[in-house]
C-alpha positions as CSV (number, residue, x, y, z in Angstrom):
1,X,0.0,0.0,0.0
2,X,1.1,3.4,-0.8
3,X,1.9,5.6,2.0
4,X,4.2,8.5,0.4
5,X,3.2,12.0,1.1
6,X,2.6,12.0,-3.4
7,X,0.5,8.7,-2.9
8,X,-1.9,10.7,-0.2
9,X,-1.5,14.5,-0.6
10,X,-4.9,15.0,1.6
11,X,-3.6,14.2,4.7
12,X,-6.9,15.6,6.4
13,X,-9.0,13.5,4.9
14,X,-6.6,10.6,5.9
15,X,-6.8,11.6,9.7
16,X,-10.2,12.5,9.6
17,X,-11.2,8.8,8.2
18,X,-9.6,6.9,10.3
19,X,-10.6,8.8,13.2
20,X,-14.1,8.5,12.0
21,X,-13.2,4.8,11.4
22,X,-14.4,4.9,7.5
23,X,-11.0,3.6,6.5
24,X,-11.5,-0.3,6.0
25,X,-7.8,-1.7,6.7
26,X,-6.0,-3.8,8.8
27,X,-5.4,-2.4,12.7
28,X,-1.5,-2.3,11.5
29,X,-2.3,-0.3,8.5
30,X,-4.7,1.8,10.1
31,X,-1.9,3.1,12.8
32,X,0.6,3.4,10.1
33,X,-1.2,5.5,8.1
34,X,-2.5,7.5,10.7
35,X,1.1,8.0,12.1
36,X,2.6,8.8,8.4
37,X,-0.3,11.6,8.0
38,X,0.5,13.1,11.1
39,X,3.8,13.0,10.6
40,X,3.7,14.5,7.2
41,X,0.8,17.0,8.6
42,X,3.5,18.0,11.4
43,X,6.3,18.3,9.1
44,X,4.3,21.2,7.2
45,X,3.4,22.9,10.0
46,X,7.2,23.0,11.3
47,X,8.2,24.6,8.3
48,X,6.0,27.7,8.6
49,X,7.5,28.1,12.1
50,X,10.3,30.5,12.8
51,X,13.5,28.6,14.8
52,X,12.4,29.8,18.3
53,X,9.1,27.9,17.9
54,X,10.7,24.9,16.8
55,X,13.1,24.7,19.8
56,X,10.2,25.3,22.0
57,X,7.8,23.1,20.4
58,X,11.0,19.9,20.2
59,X,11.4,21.1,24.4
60,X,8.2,19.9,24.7
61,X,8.3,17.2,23.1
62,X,10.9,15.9,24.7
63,X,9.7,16.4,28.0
64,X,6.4,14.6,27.0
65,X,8.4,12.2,26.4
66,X,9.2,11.0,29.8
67,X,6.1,12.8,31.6
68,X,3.8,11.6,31.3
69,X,4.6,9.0,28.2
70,X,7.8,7.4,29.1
71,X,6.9,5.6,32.0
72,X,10.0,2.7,31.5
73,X,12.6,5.8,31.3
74,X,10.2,7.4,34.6
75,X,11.4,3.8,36.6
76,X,14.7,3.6,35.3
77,X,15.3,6.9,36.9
78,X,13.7,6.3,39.8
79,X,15.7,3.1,40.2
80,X,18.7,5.3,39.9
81,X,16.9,7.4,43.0
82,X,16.6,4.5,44.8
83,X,20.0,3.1,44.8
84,X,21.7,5.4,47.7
85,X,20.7,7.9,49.9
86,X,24.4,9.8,49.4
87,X,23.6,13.0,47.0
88,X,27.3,12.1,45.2
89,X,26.5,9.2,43.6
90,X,22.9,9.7,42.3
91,X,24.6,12.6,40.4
92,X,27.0,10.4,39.2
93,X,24.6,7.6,37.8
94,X,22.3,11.0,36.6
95,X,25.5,11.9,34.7
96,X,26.3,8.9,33.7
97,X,23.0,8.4,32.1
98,X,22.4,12.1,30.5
99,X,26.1,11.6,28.8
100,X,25.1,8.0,27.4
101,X,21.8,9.2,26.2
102,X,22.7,12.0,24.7
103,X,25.4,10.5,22.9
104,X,23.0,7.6,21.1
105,X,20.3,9.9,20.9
106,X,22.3,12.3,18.4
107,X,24.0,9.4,16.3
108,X,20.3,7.9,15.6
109,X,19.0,10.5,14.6
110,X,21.5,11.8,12.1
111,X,21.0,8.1,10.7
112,X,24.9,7.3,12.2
113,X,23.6,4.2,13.8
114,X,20.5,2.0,13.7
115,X,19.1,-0.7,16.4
116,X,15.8,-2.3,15.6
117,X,13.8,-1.7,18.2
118,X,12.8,-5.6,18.6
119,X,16.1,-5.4,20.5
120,X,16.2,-2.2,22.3
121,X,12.9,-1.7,24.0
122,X,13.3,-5.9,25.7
123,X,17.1,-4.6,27.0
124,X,15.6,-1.0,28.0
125,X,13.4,-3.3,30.2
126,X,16.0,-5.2,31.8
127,X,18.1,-2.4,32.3
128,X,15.3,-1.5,34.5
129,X,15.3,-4.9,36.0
130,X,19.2,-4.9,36.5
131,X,18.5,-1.7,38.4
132,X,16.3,-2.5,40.5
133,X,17.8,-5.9,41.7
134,X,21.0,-4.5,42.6
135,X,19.3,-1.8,44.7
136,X,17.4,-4.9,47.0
137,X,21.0,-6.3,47.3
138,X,23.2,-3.5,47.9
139,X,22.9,-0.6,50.4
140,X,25.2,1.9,48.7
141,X,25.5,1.8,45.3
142,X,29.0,0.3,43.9
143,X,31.6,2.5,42.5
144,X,31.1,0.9,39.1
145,X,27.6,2.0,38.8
146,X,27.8,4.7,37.1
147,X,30.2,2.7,34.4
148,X,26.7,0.6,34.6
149,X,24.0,2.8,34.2
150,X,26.0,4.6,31.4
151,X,25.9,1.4,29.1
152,X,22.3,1.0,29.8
153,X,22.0,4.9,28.9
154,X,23.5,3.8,25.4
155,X,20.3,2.0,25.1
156,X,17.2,4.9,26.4
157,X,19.0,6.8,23.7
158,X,18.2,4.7,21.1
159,X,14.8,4.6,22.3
160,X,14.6,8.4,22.7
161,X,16.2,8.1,19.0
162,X,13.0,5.7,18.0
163,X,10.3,8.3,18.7
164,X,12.1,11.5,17.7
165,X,12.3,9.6,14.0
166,X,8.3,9.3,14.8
167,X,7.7,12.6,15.4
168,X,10.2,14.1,12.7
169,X,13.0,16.8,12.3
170,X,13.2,19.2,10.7
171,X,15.5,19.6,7.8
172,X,16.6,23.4,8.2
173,X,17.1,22.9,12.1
174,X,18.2,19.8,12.9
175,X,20.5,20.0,15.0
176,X,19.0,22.9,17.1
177,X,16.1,20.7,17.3
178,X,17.4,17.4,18.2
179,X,19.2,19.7,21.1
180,X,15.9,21.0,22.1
181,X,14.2,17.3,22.5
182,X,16.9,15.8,24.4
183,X,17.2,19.0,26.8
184,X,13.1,18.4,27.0
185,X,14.0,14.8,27.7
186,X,16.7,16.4,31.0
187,X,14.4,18.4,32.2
188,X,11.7,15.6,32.6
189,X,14.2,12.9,34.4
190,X,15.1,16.4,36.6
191,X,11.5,16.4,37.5
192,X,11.2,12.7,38.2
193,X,14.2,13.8,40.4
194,X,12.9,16.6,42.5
195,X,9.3,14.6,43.0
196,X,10.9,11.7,44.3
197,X,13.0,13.6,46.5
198,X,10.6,16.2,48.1
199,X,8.4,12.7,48.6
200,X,11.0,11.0,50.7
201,X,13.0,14.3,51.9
202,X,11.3,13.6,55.6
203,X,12.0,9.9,56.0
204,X,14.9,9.9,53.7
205,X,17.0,9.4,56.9
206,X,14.9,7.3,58.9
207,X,16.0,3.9,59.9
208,X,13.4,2.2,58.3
209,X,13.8,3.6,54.9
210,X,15.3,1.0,53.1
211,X,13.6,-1.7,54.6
212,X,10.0,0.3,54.2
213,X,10.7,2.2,51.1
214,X,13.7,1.6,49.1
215,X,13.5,-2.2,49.0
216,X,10.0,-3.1,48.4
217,X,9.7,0.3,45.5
218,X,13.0,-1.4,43.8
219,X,11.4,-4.8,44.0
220,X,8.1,-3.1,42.7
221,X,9.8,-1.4,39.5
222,X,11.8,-4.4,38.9
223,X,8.6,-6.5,38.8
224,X,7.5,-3.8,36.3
225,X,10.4,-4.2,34.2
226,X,10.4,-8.3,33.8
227,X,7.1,-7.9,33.4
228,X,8.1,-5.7,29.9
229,X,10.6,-7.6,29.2
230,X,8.4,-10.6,29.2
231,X,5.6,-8.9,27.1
232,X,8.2,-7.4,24.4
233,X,10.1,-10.7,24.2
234,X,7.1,-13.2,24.4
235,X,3.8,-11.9,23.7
């Protein structure tokens, strides 16, 4: 089937009948043409903008991104939140992370490297689980965690890479652009961040924290993320 912006130059009409449900296709095709026209419909209206709306429009998008829509990257971070209560090395698994990330995230999108995601989004979830587990074993985290979490930040790139090529760049600002999503993409994990911490600042200290808290909401986001790992292996 044709799916070209010359093979359906009414991408209104496309949107509007599928969201009408008067375009008789698969479920697959349905959502790929519906994504294509959007995409297309999106692209047009980016290029009427000026380069300050862009970079505040890819911002957003980027913080979307993780709140509310990325709820796997949400857990990975808040695994990393979970892991010590020393300030030190949460910024040094944040780090670790943002530099990993960022790094992927630009080479996917300027087409430099290419991971289906049939293999990403299953180690993205154990990533999570790898987390999580290491945070009901150890107290502290270990002083090659941040080596770690910046392999598995290699891999949220490339997913972070996945929906930007969804959603579409812009040809005349690329780069400013890309720049703008994954800065949307910081600020969201910097607001996962600052929740979690002004909802444990109180018992933070507290003898009982790990036992009450930081155990059983590691075992809880690790349960999450074999449970994705499961569904985007197996079913």
């Amino acid at each position: 089937m044709p799916s070209s912006a010359h093979a359906h130059p009414q991408d209104e009409d496309i949107i509007l009948d599928i969201e009408l449900g008067e375009m008789q296709l698969e479920a697959g095709q349905i959502d790929e043409e519906y994504q294509a026209a959007l995409k297309r419909k999106r692209l047009r209206k980016l290029a009427a903008m000026s380069s300050l709306e862009k970079f505040q429009l890819y911002i957003g998008a980027g913080f979307e991104h993780i709140i509310p829509k990325g709820l796997d990257h949400i857990l990975f971070v808040l695994g990393l939140f979970f892991s010590s209560l020393l300030l030190a090395s949460l910024l040094w698994q944040i780090t670790a992370f943002t530099l990993a990330h960022s790094i992927t995230l630009g080479l996917a999108a300027l087409g430099l490297v290419a991971v289906p995601g049939s293999i990403v989004e299953p180690l993205i979830a154990l990533s999570i689980v790898w987390v999580a587990v290491e945070n009901c074993i150890f107290k502290q985290a270990s002083k090659w965690r941040p080596a770690v979490v910046f392999g598995f930040g290699l891999l949220h790139g490339l997913g972070f890479a996945s929906v930007l090529s969804d959603y579409g760049l812009p040809k005349d600002d690329l780069v400013p652009a890309l720049l703008a999503f994954n800065l949307g993409v910081e600020f969201g994990q910097i607001s996962v961040i600052l929740f979690a911490f002004i909802a444990t600042f109180l018992i933070r200290n507290q003898s009982w924290y790990r036992a009450a808290v930081q155990i059983p909401a590691s075992a809880l986001i690790g349960l999450v993320g074999l449970y994705w790992f499961i569904e985007r292996v197996f079913l």
